[in-house]
C-alpha positions, -999 to 999 in steps of 0.1 A, spaced: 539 440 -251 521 449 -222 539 445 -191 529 421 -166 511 430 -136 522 431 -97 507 414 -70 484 441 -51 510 436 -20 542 436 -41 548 470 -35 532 474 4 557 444 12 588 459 -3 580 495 12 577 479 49 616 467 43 624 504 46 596 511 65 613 519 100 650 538 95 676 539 113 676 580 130 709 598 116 727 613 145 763 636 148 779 634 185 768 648 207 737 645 209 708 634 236 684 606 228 649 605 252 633 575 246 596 565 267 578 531 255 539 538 265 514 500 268 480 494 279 479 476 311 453 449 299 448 435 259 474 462 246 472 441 211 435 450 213 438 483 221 429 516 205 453 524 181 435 558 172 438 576 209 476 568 194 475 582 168 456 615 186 480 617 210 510 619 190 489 650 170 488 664 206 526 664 206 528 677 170 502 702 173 518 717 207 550 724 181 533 731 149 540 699 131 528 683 103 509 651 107 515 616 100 491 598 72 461 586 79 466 545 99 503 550 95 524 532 119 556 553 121 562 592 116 591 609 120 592 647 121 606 675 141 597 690 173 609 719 181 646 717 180 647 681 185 641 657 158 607 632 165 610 595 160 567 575 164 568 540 156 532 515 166 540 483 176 519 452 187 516 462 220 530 495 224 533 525 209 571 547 213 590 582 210 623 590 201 637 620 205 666 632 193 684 667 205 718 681 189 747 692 214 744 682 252 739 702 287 769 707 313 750 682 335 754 647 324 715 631 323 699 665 327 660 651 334 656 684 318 663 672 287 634 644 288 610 672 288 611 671 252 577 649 261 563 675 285 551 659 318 513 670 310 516 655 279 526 620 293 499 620 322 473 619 291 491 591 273 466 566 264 484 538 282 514 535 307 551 541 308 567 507 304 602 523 293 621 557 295 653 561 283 682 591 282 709 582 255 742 606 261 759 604 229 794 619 232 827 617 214 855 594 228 875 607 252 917 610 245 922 583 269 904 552 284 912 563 319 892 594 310 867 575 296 866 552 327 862 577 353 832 594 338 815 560 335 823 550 370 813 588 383 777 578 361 762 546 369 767 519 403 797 498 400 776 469 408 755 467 378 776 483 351 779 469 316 802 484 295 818 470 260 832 483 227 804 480 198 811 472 163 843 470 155 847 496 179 836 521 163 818 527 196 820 525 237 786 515 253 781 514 291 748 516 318 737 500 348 702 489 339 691 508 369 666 537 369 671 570 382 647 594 409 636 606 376 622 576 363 648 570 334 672 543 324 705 560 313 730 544 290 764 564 275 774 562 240 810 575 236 819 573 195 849 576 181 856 607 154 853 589 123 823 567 132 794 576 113 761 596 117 740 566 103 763 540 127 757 563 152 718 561 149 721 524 148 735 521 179 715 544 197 682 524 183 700 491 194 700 507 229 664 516 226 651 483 215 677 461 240 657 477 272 623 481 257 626 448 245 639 434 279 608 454 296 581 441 276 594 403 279 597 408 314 564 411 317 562 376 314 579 367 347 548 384 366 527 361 346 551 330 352 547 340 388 513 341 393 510 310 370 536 291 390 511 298 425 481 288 409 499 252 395 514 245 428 474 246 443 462 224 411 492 201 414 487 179 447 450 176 436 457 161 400 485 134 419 459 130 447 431 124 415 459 99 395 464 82 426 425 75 432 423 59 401 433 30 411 412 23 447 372 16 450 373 45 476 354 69 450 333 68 423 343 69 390 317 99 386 334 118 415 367 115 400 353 123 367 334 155 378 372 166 398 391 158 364 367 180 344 373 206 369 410 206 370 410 203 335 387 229 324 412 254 349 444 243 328 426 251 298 418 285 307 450 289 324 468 283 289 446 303 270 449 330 294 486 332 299 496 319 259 499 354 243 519 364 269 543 336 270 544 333 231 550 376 235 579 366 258 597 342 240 597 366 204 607 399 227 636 375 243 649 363 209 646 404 196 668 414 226 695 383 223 696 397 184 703 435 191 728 424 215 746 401 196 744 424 163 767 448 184 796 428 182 805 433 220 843 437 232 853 438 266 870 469 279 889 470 313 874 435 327 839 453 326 814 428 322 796 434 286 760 439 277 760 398 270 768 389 304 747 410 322 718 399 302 730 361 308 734 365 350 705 392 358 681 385 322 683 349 313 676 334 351 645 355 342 634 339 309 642 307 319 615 310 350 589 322 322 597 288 302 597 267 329 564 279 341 551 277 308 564 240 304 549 231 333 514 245 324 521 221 293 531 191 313 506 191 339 475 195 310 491 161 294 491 146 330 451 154 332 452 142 295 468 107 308 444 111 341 414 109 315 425 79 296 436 63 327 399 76 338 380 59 304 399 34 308 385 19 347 349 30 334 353 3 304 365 -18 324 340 -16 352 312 -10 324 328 -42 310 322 -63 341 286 -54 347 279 -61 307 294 -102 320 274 -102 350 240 -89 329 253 -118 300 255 -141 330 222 -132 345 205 -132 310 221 -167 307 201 -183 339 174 -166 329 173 -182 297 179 -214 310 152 -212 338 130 -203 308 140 -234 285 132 -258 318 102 -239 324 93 -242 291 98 -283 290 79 -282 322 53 -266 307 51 -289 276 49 -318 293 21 -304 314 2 -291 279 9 -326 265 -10 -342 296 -34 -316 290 -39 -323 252 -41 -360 257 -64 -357 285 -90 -339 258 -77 -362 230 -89 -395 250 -126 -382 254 -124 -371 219 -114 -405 204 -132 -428 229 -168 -413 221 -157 -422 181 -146 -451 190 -176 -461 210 -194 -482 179 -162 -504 172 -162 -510 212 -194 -527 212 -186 -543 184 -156 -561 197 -178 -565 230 -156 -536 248 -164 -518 280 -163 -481 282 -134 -482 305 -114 -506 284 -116 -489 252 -107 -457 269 -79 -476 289 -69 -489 254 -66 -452 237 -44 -435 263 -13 -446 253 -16 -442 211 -34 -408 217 -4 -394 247 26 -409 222 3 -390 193 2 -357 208 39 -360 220 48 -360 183 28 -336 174 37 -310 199 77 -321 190 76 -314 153 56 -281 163 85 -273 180 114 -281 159 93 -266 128 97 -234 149 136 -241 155 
């Protein structure tokens, strides 16, 4: 029977599962790490001066290239084993260097990605990290002393990692060199594949916490421009209810505070909704680690919770706020439609009321003027029947004044009904 066939993505879909491995590492080893985004509309940007500029760094060691629109490559460079990976909004290297040099953070060992190299990145360095990956000392006081000799006391975050298999520490800080150091120190039997996994964890935590971070400049500058636009939407509210303005002044304000939350929203929305998924991707790799406290050191967790989260929270604040105030101009509109209907409601009574007298000066006018046309008529009628009427007046030995005196009466009370059944045949 012939088999049945796949969905054109079945296989795509599957493949991106496995898409981005976890590198393989044996301690020691040195990890440089450098995150590179657009400034402005990174989502939008060109992702083949990307793709050129990792063939730069390839071609400079005689390495093969990636395939044509792939978004990861790995590969080696040089001694050093080449980790590319294209992401929304920015592109990064890995690189990953067997043994490790008498000085602990050697910068020399971030010129893996030679300085020339970097100044022609298509972009700008939002993240660089140096990863010393070393085994675990004999004793913890060993252990202790190097990490205290490393990074400032004030800052340090230090835990065991899964099951610990592992000792993480680093102060979030970054050096005269421009790097963010963190110190992995793995036990003998931990694995190269564990090993990798933590060392990518590290990676992704502070590019991760970069990128999100980028948010709280946005909250900021959102948060200035709200605090102008606020006191003129309660000042706007609080007109509604006066007859000190117009309702077409306060409409033309509304539009124009409105029309400024709009774009503010649209403006600051991909970065917010950016925010909020790199926060959730660093709270993941964090808690995936399995963090244990070592010597009353505060862990990973609870530096991100006093130093990270305060941040965050400022981003969704300022974001909530952007919503609130546009369903506040939202209310301010009804509120708005609402005294125009009723003013507009008003002037409709007063016009019904106006049409009303009118109407009824019209009806009296009108009786007026039938009982003038009715004189009229009847004044006509008279000399009409008096000059037929003159034969049977001589006959009956009548004056002309007489008979005409006689007719006045019959012919007015005659024209009166006529002119009334006219007028209720019309009716």
């Amino acid at each position: 029977m012939p088999a049945i066939p796949d969905h054109p993505l079945r296989y795509p879909l599957v493949n991106e599962l496995h898409a981005r491995p976890f590198p393989v590492l044996e301690a020691p080893c040195m990890a440089a790490y450098v995150a590179i985004k657009e400034p402005q509309e990174a989502h939008n940007r060109d992702r083949n001066a990307d793709r050129a500029h990792l063939i730069d760094l390839l071609d400079r060691h005689g390495s093969a290239h990636p395939q044509p629109g792939a978004t990861h490559f790995s590969g080696p460079i040089g001694r050093a084993s080449l980790k590319w990976e294209s992401h929304t909004e920015f592109v990064t290297y890995s690189a990953f260097s067997p043994g490790l040099s008498d000085r602990p953070f050697d910068p020399m060992e971030a010129r893996v990605f030679p300085t020339d190299w970097l100044a022609e990145a298509p972009g700008k360095r939002v993240a660089s990290v140096l990863i010393r990956v070393e085994r675990m000392p004999d004793t913890e006081a060993e252990m202790l002393d190097r990490v205290d000799g490393w990074f400032v006391a004030e800052s340090l975050a230090m835990a065991r990692v899964v099951d610990g298999a592992a000792v993480i520490a680093g102060d979030f800080r970054i050096d005269e060199n421009g790097h963010m150091r963190f110190a992995v120190f793995v036990r003998p039997d931990t694995g190269a594949r564990r090993v990798g996994r933590i060392v990518q964890r590290l990676c992704e935590v502070e590019t991760y916490r970069a990128m999100s971070m980028l948010g709280l400049m946005r909250a900021r500058e959102l948060s200035s421009r709200l605090n102008e636009l606020d006191p003129r939407l309660s000042a706007l509210v609080t007109s509604l209810d006066t007859l000190d303005r117009s309702p077409e002044a306060l409409l033309h304000d509304l539009l124009s505070i409105s029309a400024e939350l709009e774009a503010l929203s649209v403006r600051f929305s991909f970065r917010f909704g950016a925010t909020a998924a790199y926060e959730a991707i660093v709270n993941q790799r964090i808690t995936v680690m399995r963090e244990e406290r070592i010597a009353g050191r505060q862990t990973f967790g609870e530096f991100m919770m006093r130093r990270y989260d305060p941040a965050m929270r400022t981003v969704k604040s300022a974001e909530a706020r952007l919503a609130t105030m546009a369903e506040r101009a939202a209310r301010a509109a009804e509120l708005l439609r609402t005294r125009v209907d009723v003013d507009r409601s008003a002037q409709n009574q007063k016009l019904l009321e106006s049409m009303d007298r009118r109407a009824d000066l019209q009806l009296r006018l009108q009786h007026t003027v039938e009982g003038l046309s009715v004189v009229a008529i009847s004044y006509y009628a008279v000399s009409l029947v008096a000059y037929a009427a003159y034969p049977l007046g001589k006959a009956l030995d009548l004056s002309k004044e007489s008979l005409t005196a006689l007719l006045v009466v019959p012919v007015i009370l005659g024209v009166w009904l006529m002119i009334r059944r006219i007028r209720q045949a019309m009716h």
